[in-house]
C-alpha positions in Angstrom: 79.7 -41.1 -43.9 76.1 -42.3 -44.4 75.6 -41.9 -40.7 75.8 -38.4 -41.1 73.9 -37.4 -43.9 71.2 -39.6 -42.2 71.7 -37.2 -39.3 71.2 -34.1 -42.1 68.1 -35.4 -43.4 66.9 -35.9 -40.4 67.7 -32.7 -39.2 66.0 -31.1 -42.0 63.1 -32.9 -42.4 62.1 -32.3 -37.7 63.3 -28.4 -39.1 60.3 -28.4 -41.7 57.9 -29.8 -39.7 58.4 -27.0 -36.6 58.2 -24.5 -40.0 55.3 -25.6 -41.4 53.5 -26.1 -37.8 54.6 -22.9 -36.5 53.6 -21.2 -39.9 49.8 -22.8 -39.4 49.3 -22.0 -36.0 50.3 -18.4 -36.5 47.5 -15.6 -36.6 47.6 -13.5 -40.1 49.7 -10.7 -39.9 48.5 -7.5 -39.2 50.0 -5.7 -42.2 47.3 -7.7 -44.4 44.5 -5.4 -43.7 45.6 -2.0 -41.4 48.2 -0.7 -40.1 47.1 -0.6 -36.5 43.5 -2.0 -36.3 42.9 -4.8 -34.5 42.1 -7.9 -36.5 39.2 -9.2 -34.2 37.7 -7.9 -31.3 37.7 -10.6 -28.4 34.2 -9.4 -27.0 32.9 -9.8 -30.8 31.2 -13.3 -31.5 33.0 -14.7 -34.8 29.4 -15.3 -36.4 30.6 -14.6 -40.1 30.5 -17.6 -42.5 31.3 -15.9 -45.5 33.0 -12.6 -46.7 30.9 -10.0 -48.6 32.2 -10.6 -51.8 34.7 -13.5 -53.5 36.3 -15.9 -51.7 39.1 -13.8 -49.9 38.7 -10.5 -51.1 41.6 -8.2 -51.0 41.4 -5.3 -48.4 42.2 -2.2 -50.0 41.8 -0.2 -46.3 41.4 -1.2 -43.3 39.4 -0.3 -40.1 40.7 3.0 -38.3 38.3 3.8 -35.6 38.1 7.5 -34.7 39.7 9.0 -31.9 36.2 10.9 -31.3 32.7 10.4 -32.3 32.8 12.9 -35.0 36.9 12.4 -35.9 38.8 11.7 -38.6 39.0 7.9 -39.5 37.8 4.8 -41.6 34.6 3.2 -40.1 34.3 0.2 -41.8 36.5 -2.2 -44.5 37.1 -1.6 -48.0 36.9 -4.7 -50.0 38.2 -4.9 -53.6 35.1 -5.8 -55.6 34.6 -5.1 -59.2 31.0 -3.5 -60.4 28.3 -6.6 -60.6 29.6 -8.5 -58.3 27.8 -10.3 -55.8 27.2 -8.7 -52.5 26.5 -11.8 -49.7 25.5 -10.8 -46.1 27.8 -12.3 -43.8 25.4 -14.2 -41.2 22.0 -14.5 -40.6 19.8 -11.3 -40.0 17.1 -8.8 -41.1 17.3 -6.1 -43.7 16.9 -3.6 -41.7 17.6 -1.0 -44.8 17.7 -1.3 -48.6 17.8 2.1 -50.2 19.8 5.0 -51.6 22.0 7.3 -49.1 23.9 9.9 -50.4 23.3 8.9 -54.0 24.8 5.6 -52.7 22.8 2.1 -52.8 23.0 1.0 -48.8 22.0 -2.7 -47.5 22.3 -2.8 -43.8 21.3 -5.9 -41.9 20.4 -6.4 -37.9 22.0 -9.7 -37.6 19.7 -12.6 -35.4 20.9 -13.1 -31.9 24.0 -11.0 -31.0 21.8 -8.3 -28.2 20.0 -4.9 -28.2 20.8 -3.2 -30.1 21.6 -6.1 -32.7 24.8 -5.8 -34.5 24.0 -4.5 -37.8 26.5 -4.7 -41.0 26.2 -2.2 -44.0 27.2 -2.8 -47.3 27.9 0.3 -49.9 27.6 1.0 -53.4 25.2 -1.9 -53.7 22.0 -2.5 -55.9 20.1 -4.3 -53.8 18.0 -7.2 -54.3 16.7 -7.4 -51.3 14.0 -5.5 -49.5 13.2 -4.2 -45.8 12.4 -6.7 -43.6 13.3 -9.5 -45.0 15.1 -12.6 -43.5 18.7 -13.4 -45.0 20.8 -16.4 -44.3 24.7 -16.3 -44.3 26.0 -16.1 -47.9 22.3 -14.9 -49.5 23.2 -12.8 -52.3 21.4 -8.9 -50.8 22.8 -7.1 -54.0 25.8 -6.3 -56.6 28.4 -4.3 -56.1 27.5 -0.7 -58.0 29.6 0.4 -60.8 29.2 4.0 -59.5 29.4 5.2 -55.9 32.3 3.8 -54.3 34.9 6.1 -52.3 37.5 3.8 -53.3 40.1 5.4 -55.6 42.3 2.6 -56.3 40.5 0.1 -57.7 36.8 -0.6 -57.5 35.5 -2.1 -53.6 32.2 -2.4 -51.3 32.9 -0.6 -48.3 31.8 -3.2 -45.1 30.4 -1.9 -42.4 29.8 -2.5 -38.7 28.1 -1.2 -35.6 26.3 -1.7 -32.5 23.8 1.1 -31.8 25.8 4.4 -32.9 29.6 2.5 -32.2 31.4 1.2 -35.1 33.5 -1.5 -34.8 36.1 -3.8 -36.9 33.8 -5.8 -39.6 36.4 -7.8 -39.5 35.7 -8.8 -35.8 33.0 -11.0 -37.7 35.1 -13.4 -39.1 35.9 -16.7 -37.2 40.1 -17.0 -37.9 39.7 -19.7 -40.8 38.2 -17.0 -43.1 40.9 -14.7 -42.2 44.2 -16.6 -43.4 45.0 -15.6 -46.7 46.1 -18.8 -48.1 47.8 -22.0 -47.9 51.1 -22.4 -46.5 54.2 -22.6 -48.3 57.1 -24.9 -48.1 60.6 -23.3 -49.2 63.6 -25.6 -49.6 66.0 -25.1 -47.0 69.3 -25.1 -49.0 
């Protein structure tokens, strides 16, 4: 009798470790940010060190790259973000722009190292506090987050953009697989 509920425990306990390693290896699900986009890019260096704003900001919308040039679709990341908050550029670069669009406040930044024509991110509604032509590090605070301009209906987000030359791509792309998981794993009792 205690030969077999050593046998059980054991059982359970090799059953929680293949759970809990296949539940770290695996990549994020694609549900967490768009339907059908892509999480990363494989030709796109992972340069990111931090996300735009928070820690792991919720993504109200995804990336949905446009069947044409001028199509119908969502060329960038919607982060939820509330008015104020700090806006951090994601790796290392030059402010390329710093300004009102629109009636919108835009940072974009040509980030060091990654071609010609550099990658460049964009960041909108922002205040910036940064200027043209300045040199930012990864996680250097460029602006807030305005309390007026965003397309967001929902709830109140920076829109993240990306693109080389006049392409858009996935912001997301940027981030190394570490920043992408959404949290910690979770153990669940197996009775």
């Amino acid at each position: 009798m205690r030969a077999n509920r050593c046998v059980r425990v054991c059982a359970r306990l090799i059953l929680l470790v293949i759970v809990t390693a296949t539940a770290l290896l695996a990549p994020p699900p694609q549900g967490l940010f768009a339907a059908d986009a892509p999480l990363a890019d494989a030709a796109m260096p992972a340069i990111g060190r931090t996300w735009p704003v928070g820690l792991r900001p919720r993504v109200l919308r995804g990336w949905e790259p446009p069947a044409t040039p001028y199509g119908p679709g969502h060329r960038g990341v919607d982060l939820g973000a509330p008015a104020s908050t700090p806006v951090r550029a994601v790796a290392a670069g030059r402010v390329s722009f710093a300004g009102r669009v629109a009636g919108k406040g835009v940072v974009s930044v040509d980030l060091t190292g990654t071609g010609d024509p550099p990658l460049r991110t964009t960041y909108e509604p922002v205040t910036a506090t940064v200027e043209k032509g300045e040199e930012v590090e990864p996680g250097e605070v460029i602006g807030t987050v305005d309390a007026s301009g965003s397309h967001c209906t929902a709830a109140p987000c920076v829109h993240w953009g990306l693109r080389r030359g006049e392409v858009y791509l996935n912001p997301l792309s940027l981030l190394p697989p570490w920043l992408l998981h959404r949290g910690p794993s979770r153990l669940l009792p197996l009775a």
